[in-house]
C-alpha positions as CSV (number, residue, x, y, z in Angstrom):
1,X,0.0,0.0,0.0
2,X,2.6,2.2,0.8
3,X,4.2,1.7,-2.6
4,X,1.2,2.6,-4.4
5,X,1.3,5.7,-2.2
6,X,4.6,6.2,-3.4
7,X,3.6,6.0,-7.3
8,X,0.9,8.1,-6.7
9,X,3.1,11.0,-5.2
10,X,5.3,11.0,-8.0
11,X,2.9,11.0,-10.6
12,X,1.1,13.7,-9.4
13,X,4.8,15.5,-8.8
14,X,5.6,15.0,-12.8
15,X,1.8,16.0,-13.5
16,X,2.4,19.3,-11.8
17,X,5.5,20.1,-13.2
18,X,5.1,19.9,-16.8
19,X,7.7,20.3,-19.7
20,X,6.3,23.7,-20.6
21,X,6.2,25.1,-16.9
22,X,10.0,23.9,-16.7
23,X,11.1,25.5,-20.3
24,X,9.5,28.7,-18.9
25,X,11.1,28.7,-15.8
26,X,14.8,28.4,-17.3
27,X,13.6,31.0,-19.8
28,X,13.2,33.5,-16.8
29,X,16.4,32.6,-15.2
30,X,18.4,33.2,-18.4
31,X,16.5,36.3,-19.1
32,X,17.1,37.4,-15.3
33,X,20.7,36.5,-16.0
34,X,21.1,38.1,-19.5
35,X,19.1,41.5,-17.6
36,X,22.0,41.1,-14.7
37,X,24.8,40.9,-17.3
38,X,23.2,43.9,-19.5
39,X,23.0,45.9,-16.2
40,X,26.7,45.2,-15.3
41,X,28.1,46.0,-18.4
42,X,26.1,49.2,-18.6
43,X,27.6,49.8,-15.5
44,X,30.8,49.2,-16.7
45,X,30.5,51.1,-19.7
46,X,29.5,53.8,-17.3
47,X,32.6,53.8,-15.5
48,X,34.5,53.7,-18.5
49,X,32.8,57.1,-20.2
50,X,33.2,58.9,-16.6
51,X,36.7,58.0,-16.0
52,X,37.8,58.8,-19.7
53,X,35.9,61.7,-18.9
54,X,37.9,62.7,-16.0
55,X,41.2,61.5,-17.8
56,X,40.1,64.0,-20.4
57,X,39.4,66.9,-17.6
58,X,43.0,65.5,-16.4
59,X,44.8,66.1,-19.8
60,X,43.0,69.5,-20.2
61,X,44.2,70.5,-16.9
62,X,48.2,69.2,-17.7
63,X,47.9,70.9,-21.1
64,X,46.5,74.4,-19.4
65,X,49.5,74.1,-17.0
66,X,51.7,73.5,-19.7
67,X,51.0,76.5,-21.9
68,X,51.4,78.7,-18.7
69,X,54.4,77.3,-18.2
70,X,55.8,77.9,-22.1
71,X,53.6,81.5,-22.0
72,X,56.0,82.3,-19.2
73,X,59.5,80.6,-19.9
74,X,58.8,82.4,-23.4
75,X,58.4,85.5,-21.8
76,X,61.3,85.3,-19.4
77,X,63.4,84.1,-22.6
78,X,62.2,87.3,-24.3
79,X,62.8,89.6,-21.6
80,X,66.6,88.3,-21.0
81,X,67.2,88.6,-25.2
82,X,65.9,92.1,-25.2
83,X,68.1,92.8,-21.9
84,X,70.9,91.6,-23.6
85,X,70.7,93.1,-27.0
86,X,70.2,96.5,-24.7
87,X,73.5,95.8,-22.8
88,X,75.7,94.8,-26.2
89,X,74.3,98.1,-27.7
90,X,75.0,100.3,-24.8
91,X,78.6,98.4,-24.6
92,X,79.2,99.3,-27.8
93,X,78.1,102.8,-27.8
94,X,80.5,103.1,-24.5
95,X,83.1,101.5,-26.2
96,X,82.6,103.7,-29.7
97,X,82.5,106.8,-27.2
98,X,86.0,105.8,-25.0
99,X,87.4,105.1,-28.7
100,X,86.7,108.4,-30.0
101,X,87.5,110.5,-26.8
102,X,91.0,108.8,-27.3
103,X,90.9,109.8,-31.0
104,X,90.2,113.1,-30.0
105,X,93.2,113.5,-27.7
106,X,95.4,112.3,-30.1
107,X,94.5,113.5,-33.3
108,X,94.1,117.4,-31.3
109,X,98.1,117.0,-30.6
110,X,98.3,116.4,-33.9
111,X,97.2,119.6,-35.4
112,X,99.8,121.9,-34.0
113,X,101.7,120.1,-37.1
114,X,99.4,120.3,-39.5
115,X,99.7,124.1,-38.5
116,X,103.0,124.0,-39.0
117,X,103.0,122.3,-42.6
118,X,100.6,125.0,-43.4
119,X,102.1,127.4,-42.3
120,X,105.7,126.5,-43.3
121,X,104.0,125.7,-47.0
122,X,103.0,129.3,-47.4
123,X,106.1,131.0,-46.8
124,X,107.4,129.5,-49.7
125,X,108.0,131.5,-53.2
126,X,106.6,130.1,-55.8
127,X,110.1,129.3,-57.3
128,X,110.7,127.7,-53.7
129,X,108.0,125.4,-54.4
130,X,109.5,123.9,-57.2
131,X,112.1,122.7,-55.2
132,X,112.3,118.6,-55.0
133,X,112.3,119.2,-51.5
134,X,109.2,121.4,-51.0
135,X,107.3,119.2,-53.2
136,X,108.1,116.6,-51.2
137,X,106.8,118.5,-48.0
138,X,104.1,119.0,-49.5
139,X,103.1,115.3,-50.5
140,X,103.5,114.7,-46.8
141,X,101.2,117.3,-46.1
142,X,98.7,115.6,-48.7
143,X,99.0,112.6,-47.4
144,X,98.8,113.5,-43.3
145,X,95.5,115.3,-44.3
146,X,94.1,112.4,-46.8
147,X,94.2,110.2,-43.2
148,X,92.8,112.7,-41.3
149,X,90.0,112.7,-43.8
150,X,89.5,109.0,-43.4
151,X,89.6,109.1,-39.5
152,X,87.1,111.5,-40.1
153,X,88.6,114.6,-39.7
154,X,87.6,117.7,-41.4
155,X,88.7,121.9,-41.6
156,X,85.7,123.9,-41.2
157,X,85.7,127.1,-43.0
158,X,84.3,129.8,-41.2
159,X,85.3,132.8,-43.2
160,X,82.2,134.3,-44.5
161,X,80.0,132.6,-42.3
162,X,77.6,133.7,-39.5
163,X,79.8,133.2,-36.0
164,X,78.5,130.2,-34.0
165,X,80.2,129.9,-30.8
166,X,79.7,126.1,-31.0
167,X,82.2,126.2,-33.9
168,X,84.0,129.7,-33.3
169,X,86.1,130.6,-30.9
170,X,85.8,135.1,-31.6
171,X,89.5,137.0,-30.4
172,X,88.9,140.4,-32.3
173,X,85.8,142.0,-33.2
174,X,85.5,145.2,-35.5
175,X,82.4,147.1,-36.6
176,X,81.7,147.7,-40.5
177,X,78.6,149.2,-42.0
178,X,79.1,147.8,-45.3
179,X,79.3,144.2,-43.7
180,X,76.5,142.0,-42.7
181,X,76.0,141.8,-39.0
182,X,77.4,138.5,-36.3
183,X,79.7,137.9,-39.8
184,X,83.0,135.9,-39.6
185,X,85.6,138.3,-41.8
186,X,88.8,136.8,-40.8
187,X,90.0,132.9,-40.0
188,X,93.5,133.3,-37.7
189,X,93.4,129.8,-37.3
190,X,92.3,127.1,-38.9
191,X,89.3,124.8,-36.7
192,X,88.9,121.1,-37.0
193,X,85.5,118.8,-36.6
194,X,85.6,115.2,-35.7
195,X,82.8,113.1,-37.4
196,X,80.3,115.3,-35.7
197,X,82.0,116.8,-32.9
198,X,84.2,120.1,-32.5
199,X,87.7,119.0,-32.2
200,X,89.5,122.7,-32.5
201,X,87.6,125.3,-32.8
202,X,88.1,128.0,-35.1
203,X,90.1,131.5,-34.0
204,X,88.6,134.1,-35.7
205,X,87.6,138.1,-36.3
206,X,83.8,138.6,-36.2
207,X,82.3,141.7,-37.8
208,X,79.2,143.7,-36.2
């Protein structure tokens, strides 16, 4: 009796639970399981867009820094080129200047012979300066005042001109009608520029 009991428990188990029932019931638990695995890989792609995201944000924040960082170095690279190119230019504007203040001493010791070749020149006859020997003076002469001209060295000539004591240097003054007025008449000596500055200045007689 029992073992009928025991067949009759069992069938009504395999009655109840029928093929279809079963199907259905894997069918949930794989579409619960495919619904979990869509979920975590949602999440995961999730993760991934926010932390390339903030890798992104990262980058933009390294390459911000990085300009600043160039902005600045280029600036300080700018600022030391232009302090530079101002110190070789006033170097060689002091050296051009300590150069030509030692031109100037020299080459105003030197005039005191030109004076003299001038002045030794015209005391000559004119037969005297057919002499071998004058001629020869006077190719030095030439040739002293053809480097003075290269140095940069020139005679100004006042005579005529209105008297500027920049240039002039005025030891006799006479009064003349006939004459214009402030008026350079006479040249006793000779004086010299140097490029653009006054190395002797002229002695002369001014008029008016």
């Amino acid at each position: 009796m029992e073992e009928n009991k025991k067949e009759f428990d069992e069938s009504i188990v395999e009655e109840t639970v029928s093929p279809e029932i079963a199907e259905e019931a894997g069918s949930e638990e794989e579409v619960a399981s495919s619904e979990t695995a869509d979920t975590e890989k949602a999440e995961t792609e999730e993760k991934g867009k926010k932390k390339k995201k903030k890798s992104a944000a990262a980058l933009e924040i390294e390459l911000d820094k990085s300009e600043k960082k160039v902005a600045e170095m280029t600036d300080k690279y700018q600022r030391l080129m232009a302090e530079f190119e101002n110190a070789r230019k006033r170097n060689a504007k002091e050296q051009s200047h300590m150069y030509d203040v030692g031109a100037k001493e020299v080459l105003s010791k030197l005039l005191p012979v030109v004076d003299n070749f001038e002045r030794g020149l015209d005391a000559l006859s004119e037969e005297e300066k057919e002499n071998p020997f004058a001629q020869g003076i006077e190719k030095i002469y030439q040739q002293l005042m053809t480097v003075f001209n290269e140095l940069g060295v020139k005679a100004m000539d006042a005579e005529g001109k209105e008297f500027n004591p920049d240039f002039h240097n005025a030891v006799m003054h006479m009064e003349d009608e006939s004459m214009g007025e402030n008026l350079v008449v006479e040249e006793f000596q000779k004086g010299y520029m140097y490029k653009e500055s006054v190395l002797r200045h002229s002695m002369v007689k001014v008029v008016n």
